[in-house]
VOPAGU-2260 file (C-alpha; in pm, 1 decimal, decimal comma):
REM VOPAGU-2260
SITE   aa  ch    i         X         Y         Z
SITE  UNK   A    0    9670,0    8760,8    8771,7
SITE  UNK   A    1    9688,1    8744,8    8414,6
SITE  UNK   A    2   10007,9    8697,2    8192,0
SITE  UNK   A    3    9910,8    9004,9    8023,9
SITE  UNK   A    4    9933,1    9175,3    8372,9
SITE  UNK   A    5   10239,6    8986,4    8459,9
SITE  UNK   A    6   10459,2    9125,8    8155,4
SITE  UNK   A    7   10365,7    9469,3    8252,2
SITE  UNK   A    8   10498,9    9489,5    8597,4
SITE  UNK   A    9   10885,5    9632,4    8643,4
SITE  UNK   A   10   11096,1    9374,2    8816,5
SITE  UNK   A   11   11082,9    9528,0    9133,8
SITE  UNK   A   12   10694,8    9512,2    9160,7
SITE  UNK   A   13   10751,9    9166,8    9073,5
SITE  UNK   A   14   10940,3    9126,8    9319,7
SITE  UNK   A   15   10688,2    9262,8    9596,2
SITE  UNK   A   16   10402,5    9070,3    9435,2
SITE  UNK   A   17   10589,4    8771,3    9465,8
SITE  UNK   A   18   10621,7    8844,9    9828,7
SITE  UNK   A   19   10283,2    8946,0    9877,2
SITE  UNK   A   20   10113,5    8626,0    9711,8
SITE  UNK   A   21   10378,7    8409,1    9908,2
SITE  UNK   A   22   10259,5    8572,4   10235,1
SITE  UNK   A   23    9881,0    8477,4   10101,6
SITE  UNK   A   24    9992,0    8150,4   10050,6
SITE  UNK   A   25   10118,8    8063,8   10361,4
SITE  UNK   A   26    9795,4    8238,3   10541,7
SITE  UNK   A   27    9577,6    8006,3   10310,1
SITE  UNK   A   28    9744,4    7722,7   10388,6
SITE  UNK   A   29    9769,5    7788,8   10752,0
SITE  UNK   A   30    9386,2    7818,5   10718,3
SITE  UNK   A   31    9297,5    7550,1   10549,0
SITE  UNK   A   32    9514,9    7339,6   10797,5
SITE  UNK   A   33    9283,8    7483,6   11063,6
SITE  UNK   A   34    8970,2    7450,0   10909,2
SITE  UNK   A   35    8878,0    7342,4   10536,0
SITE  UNK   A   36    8861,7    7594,7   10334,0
SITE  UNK   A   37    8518,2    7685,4   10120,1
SITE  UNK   A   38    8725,4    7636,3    9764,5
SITE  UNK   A   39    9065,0    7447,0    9823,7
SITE  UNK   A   40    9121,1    7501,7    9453,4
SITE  UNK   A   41    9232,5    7887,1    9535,0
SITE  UNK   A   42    9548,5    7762,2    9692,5
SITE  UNK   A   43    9640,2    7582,4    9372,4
SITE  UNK   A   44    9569,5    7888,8    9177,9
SITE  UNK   A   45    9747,4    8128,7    9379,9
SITE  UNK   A   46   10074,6    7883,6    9357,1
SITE  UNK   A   47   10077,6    7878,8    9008,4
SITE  UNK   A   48   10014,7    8275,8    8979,0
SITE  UNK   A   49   10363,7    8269,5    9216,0
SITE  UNK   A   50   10540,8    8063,1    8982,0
SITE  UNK   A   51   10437,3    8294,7    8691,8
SITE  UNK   A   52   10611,8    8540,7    8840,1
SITE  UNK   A   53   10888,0    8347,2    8906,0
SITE  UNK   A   54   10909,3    8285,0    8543,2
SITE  UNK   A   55   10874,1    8593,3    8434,9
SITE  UNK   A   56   11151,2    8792,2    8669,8
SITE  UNK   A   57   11398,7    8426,2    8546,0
SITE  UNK   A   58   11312,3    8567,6    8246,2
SITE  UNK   A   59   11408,5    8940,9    8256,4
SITE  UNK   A   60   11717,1    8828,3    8433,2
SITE  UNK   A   61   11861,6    8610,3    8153,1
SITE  UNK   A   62   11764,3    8886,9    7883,8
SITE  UNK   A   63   11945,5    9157,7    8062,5
């Protein structure tokens, strides 16, 4: 998810996609615990995409 994207969303869908990508998160990593996954490098990406939205919603909260 872009940053572009990111700035668009209202706080409560940024709420429920950081939910959503947590709950991915957790499945990837359960995965790749499992079994290796094909491209490692996606659980790195989705993280950061979390924190993104982290920053973004810390943001929103100190402007308001």
């Amino acid at each position: 998810m872009k940053q572009q994207e990111i700035t668009k969303l209202s706080v409560d869908n940024l709420k429920n996609q950081i939910a959503d990508t947590s709950e991915q998160l957790a499945k990837l990593k359960l995965t790749h615990s499992v079994a290796p996954l094909e491209n490692p490098i996606h659980i790195r990406k989705v993280r950061k995409t979390i924190a993104r939205l982290q920053t973004e919603l810390t943001k929103r909260g100190t402007q308001a």
